[in-house]
ROPATI-833066 format. One record per residue (C-alpha): residue in three letters; x, y, z. Coordinates in steps of 0.001 Angstrom, whole numbers, padded with zeros to 6 digits, always signed. Layout:
<sites>
AlaXYZ...
</sites>
This chain:
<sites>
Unk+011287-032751+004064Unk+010065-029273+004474Unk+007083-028620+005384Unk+004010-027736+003000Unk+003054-024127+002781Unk+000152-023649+004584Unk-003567-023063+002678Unk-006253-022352+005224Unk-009334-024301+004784Unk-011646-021281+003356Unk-009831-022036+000398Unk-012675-024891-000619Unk-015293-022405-000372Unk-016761-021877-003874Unk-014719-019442-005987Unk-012278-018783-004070Unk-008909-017989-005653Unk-005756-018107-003678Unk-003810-015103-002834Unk+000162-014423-004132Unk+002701-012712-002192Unk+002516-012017+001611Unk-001008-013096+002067Unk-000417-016490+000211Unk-002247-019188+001742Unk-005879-017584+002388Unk-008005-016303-000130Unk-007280-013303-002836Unk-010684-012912-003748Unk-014160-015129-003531Unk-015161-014129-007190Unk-016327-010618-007151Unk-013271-008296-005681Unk-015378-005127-005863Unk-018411-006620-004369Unk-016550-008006-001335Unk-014912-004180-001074Unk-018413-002788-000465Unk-019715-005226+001609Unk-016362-005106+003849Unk-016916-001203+003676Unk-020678-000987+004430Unk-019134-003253+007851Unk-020088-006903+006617Unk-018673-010259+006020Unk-015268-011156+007606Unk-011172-011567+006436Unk-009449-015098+006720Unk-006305-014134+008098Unk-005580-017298+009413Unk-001964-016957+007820Unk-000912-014373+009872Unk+001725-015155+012703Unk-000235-015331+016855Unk+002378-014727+019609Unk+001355-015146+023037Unk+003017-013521+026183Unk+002197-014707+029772Unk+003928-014374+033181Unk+003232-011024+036053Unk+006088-009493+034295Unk+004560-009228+030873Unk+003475-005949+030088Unk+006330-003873+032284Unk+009085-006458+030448Unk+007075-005120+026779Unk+007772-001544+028067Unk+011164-001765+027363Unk+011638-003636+024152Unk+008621-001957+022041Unk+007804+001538+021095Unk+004881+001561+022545Unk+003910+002328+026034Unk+002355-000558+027210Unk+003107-000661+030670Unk-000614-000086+032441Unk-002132-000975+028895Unk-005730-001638+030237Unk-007029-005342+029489Unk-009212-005084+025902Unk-007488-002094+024823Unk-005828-002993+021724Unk-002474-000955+020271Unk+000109-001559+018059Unk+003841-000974+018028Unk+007052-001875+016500Unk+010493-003446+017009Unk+013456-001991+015800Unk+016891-002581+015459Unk+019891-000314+016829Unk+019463+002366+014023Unk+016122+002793+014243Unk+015100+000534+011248Unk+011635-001543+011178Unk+012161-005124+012113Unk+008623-006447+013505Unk+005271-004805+013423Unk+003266-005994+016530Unk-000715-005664+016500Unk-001664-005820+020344Unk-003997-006746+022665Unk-004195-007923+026470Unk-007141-009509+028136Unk-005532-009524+031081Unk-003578-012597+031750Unk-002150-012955+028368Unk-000769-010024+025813Unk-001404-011236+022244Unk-000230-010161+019080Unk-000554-011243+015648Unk+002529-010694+013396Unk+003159-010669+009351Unk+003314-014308+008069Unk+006106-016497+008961Unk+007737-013536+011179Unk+006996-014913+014636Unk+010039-017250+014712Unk+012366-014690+014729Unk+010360-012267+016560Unk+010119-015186+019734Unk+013986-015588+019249Unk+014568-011799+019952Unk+011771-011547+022705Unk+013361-014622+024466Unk+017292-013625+024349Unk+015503-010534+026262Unk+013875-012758+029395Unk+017036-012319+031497Unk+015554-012480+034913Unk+011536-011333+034119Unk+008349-013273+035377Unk+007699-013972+031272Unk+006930-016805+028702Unk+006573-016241+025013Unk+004621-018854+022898Unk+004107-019233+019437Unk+000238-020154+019248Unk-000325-019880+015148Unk-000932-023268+015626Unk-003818-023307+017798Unk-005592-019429+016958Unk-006538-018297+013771Unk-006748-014386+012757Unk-010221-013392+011590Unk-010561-009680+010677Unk-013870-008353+010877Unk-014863-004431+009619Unk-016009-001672+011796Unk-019785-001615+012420Unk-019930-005183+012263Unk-022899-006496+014956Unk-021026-009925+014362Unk-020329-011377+018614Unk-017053-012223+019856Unk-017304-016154+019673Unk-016757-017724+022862Unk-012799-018479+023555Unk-011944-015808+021277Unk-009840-012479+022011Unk-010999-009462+019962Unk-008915-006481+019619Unk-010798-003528+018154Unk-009776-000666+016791Unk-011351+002254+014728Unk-010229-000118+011698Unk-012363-003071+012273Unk-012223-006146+015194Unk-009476-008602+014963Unk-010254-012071+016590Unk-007840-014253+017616Unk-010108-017804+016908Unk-009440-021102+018109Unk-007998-022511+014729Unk-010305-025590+014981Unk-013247-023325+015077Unk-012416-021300+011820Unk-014746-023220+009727Unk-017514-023147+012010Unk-017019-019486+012177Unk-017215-018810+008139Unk-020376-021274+007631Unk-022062-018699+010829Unk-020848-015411+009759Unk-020392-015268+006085Unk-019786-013983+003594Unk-015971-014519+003543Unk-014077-012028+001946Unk-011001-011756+000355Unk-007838-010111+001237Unk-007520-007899-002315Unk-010913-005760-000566Unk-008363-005801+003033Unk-005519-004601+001248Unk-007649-001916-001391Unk-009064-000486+002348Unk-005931-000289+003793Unk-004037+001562+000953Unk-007146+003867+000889Unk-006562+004745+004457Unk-002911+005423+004073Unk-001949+002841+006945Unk+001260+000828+006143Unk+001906-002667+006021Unk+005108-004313+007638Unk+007092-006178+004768Unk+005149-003682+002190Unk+005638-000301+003062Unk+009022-001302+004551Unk+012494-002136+003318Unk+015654-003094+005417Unk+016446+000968+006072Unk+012613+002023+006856Unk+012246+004518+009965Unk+008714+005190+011738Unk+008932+008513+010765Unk+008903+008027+006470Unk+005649+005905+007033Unk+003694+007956+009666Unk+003886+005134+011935Unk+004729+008335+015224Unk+000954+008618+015754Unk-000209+005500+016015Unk+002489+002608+016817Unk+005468+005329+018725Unk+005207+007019+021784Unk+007090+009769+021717Unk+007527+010294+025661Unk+008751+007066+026570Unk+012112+005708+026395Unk+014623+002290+026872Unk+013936+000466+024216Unk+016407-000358+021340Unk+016616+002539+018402Unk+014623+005215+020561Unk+018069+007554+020115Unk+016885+007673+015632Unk+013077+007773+017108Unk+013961+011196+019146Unk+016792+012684+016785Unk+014445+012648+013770Unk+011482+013698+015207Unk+013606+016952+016675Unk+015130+017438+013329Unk+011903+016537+011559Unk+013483+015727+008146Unk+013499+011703+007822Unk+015052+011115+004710Unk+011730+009664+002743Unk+008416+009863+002909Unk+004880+008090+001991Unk+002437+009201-000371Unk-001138+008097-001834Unk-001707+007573-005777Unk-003743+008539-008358Unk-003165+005902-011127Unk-004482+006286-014349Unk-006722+003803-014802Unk-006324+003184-018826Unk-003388+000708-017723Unk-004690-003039-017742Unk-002180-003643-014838Unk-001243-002209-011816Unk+002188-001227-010932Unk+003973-003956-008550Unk+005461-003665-005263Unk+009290-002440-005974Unk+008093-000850-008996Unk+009660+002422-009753Unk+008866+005861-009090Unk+010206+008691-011172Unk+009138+012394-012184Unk+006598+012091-015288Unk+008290+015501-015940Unk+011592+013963-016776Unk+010450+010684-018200Unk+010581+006696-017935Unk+014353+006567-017987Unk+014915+009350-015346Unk+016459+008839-012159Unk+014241+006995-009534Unk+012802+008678-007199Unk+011579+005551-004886Unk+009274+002632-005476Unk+005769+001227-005416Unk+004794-000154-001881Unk+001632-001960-002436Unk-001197-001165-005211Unk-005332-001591-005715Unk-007868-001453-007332Unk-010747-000079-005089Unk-014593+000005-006112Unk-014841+003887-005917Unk-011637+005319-006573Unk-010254+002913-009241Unk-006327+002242-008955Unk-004921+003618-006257Unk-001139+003000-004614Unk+000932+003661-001928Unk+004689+004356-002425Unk+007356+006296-000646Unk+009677+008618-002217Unk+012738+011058-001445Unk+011428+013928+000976Unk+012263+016435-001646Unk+010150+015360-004388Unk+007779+018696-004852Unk+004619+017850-003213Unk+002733+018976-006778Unk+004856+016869-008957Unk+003425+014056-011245Unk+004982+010741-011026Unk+005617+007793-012609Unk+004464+004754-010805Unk+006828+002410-013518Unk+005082+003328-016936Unk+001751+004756-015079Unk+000749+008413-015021Unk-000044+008722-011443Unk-000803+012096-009045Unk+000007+012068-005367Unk-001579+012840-002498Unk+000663+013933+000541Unk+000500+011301+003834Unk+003900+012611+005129Unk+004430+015700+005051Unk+008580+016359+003982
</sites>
């Protein structure tokens, strides 16, 4: 029998409406999608993430054995310092997004959905002879995002990693409810994902297909460190940063707003210039609707495309804004 898909308990608080797609299993919206944007903005209420993938790393070995397998340099990472980095493969293609943080006897890091199996397959064919254990503890901690300014307290047996984007906790999974009836109100992910796409910062399994470099996404300045070396695909990671040309790139959009739906992710993107049956150009990454700037998307294109062109974004009149520049 395979097992059910999981639905995190926040989904019996009133109107709440289940998310679709990569965030299926917590909550979409909780009735009012604009008014949860604000209050997330103005640094209130909180994000059930609870579908999100925990990975736990333990043993003296921990950080120096991350050193060499991420590209990120983690090796005196300072405990409650949070970073992120990436795994690639051989050719320097995205294959695991890692959001990090190390209270210093345990590095944690919370994954995309149903991506830490293969993620603790990898990171244990790479023990060898290192001081190391790798866990999968989605069971047992629950991913609660909360926005920056919030006064909300770390609960006690929680982790929170912090960043200039808001506080991610990693919660005891039995004390999720408990933590929504104390710091409410509960938002959904639509206001997460409408933030994110507003600050140009890319999403693992959105912004990515099964060729996607660092460089296209501008994933160098905050998940890559340029000055280390030894782990697998660092040989694309320096060639294309010398050459500076990575073959795509990502932009913000514009979307005219008379459209009753939004473009989806995959959706093509082609010159407005040259018309709905032109050649595409690339595709629709993940798209919004955000309470002050109406639709917006991200999407990533062929480095050529003239920075002033107007797209296409499938049938939808859209103007870009440059995040990487060609």
């Amino acid at each position: 029998m395979q097992p059910l898909p999981y639905a995190s308990p926040l989904l019996t608080l009133p109107r709440a409406v289940a998310a679709e797609g990569p965030d299926e299993g917590v909550a979409a919206h909780y009735g009012d999608l604009f008014r949860e944007q604000r209050t997330l903005a103005g640094g209130g209420g909180f994000v059930d993430l609870s579908h999100r993938g925990v990975v736990a790393v333990t043993g003296a070995d921990r950080l120096s054995w991350l050193h060499l397998l991420i590209t990120q340099h983690v090796s005196e990472l300072p405990a409650g310092q949070a970073t992120e980095a990436l795994i690639l493969t051989a050719n320097g293609h995205i294959e695991h997004a890692l959001y990090l943080v190390d209270d210093g006897e345990t590095t944690w890091a919370h994954v995309e959905p149903g991506t830490q199996g293969e993620l603790i397959a990898y990171l244990d064919s790479m023990k060898f002879f290192y001081q190391v254990e790798v866990a999968d503890r989605t069971p047992d901690y629950a991913i609660v995002h909360l926005p920056a300014g919030s006064i909300t307290e770390t609960p006690k047996g929680a982790t929170a990693r912090e960043t200039a984007h808001g506080r991610d906790l990693f919660l005891p999974r039995a004390e999720l409810e408990l933590f929504a009836a104390e710091h409410g109100p509960a938002i959904g992910s639509m206001a997460l994902e409408a933030l994110r796409v507003e600050e140009h910062r890319p999403r693992f399994g959105m912004e990515t297909d099964h060729r996607t470099i660092p460089h296209e996404l501008g994933w160098l300045g905050s998940a890559v460190h340029l000055q280390k070396g030894c782990y697998r695909g660092q040989e694309t990671v320096a060639r294309v940063d010398n050459l500076g040309k990575p073959p795509r790139r990502l932009v913000f959009l514009h979307l005219d707003g008379s459209g009753v739906t939004l473009p989806a992710h995959g959706a093509p993107v082609r010159l407005a210039a040259e018309g709905p049956d032109s050649r595409q150009l690339g595709f629709i990454t993940t798209s919004a609707r955000h309470h002050e700037l109406g639709p917006i998307a991200l999407a990533l294109i062929k480095r050529n495309v003239p920075l002033d062109a107007n797209l296409l974004a499938d049938n939808t009149a859209a103007a870009q804004e440059v995040v990487v520049a060609p």
